[in-house]
N, C-alpha and C positions, 0 to 999 in steps of 0.2 A: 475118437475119430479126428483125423487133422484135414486139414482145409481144400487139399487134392478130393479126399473123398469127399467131402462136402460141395467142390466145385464138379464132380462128375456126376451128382444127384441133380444139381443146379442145371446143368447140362440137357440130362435126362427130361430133367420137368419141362426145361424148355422147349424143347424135342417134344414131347409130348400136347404143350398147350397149343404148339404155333405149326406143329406138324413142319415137313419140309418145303410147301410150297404155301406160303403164307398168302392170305387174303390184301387185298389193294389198302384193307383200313387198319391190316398191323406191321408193312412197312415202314412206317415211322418209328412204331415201339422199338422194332429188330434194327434199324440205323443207331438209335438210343443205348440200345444195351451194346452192339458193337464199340460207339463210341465211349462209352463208361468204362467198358473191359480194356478196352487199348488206352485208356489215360490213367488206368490204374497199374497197369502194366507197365505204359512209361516211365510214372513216377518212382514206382518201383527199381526201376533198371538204373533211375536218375539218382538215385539215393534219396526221393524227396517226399515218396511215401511210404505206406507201411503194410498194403494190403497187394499183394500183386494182382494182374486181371487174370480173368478165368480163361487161359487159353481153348481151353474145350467150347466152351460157352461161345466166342470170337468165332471159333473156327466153322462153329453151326451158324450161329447167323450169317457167315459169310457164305454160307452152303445157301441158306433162304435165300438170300440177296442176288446171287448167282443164276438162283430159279426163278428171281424175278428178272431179270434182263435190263436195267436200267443202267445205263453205261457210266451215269454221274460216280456209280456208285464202285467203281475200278478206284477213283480216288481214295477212300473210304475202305477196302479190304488193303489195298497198300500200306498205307499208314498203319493199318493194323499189322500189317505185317509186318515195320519194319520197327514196334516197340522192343522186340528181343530175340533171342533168336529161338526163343522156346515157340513165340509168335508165329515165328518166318517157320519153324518147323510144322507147326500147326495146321498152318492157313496156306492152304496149296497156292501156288504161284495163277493156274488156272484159274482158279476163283476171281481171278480182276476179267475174267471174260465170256462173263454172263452174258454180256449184248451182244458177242461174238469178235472173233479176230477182225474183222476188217470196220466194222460198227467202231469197234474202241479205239483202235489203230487213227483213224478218222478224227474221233472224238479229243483223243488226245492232243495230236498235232495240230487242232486248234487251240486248245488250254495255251500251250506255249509258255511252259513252267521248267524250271529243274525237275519238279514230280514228275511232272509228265514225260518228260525225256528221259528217267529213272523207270517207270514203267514200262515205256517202249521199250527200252531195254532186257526184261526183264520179258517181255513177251516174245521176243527174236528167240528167246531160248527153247520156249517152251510151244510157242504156235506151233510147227513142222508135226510133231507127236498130236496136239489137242486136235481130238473128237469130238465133240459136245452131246451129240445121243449116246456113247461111250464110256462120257465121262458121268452123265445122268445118269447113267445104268449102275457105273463104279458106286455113285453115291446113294443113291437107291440101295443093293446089296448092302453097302456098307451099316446102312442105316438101321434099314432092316433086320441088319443079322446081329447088330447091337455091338458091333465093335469099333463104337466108339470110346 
């Protein structure tokens, strides 16, 4: 077994303990594991370390995160997205707009960052097409039919 399958079980279990719409007391744990997967993933990319992150794993908690609507956390799937481009493949662009287009859009332009202006960006693309009952459903199916 090499480390892919071992990261899609990982996945799997994850999937499984925290479901997709995680409870208000294991949003911190799903921030946790996103962050450990995206600094492994960097290190990785950086030549600095030896384990890459679990894109699977990233790309699910950024699905929880999404369904929790907390706008902080558009910071937080970005970065994950942009440790590589196995990453940026992974983690759909959508996912930074769990609190919704104009909620974030907001949010941001106060930050008043390079990130944040790198986001906005990055949201002109993709807002016109995002549905969010649509895109909930997409994920939903997705989920459910196990292909992930």
């Amino acid at each position: 077994m090499d480390i892919y399958d071992q990261y899609e079980r990982d996945a799997d279990q994850h999937l499984a303990a925290y479901g997709l719409r995680v409870g208000a007391d294991q949003v911190s744990i799903v921030r946790d594991v996103l962050v450990r997967e995206a600094r492994r993933e960097a290190e990785t990319y950086s030549g600095t370390g030896t384990v890459p992150g679990n894109t699977q794993l990233m790309r699910m908690c950024a699905v929880q995160l999404w369904h929790v609507g907390a706008v902080e956390d558009a910071l937080l799937v970005h970065r994950a997205r942009g440790t590589s481009m196995d990453a940026a493949g992974a983690i759909d662009a959508e996912l930074m707009l769990g609190a919704g287009v104009a909620r974030t859009k907001e949010y941001l332009t106060t930050v008043c960052t390079e990130e944040a202006r790198e986001i906005l960006d990055v949201i002109t693309w993709v807002e016109e097409a995002y549905d969010p009952g649509h895109y909930a459903a997409f994920l939903d199916r997705y989920y459910r039919a196990g292909s992930h």
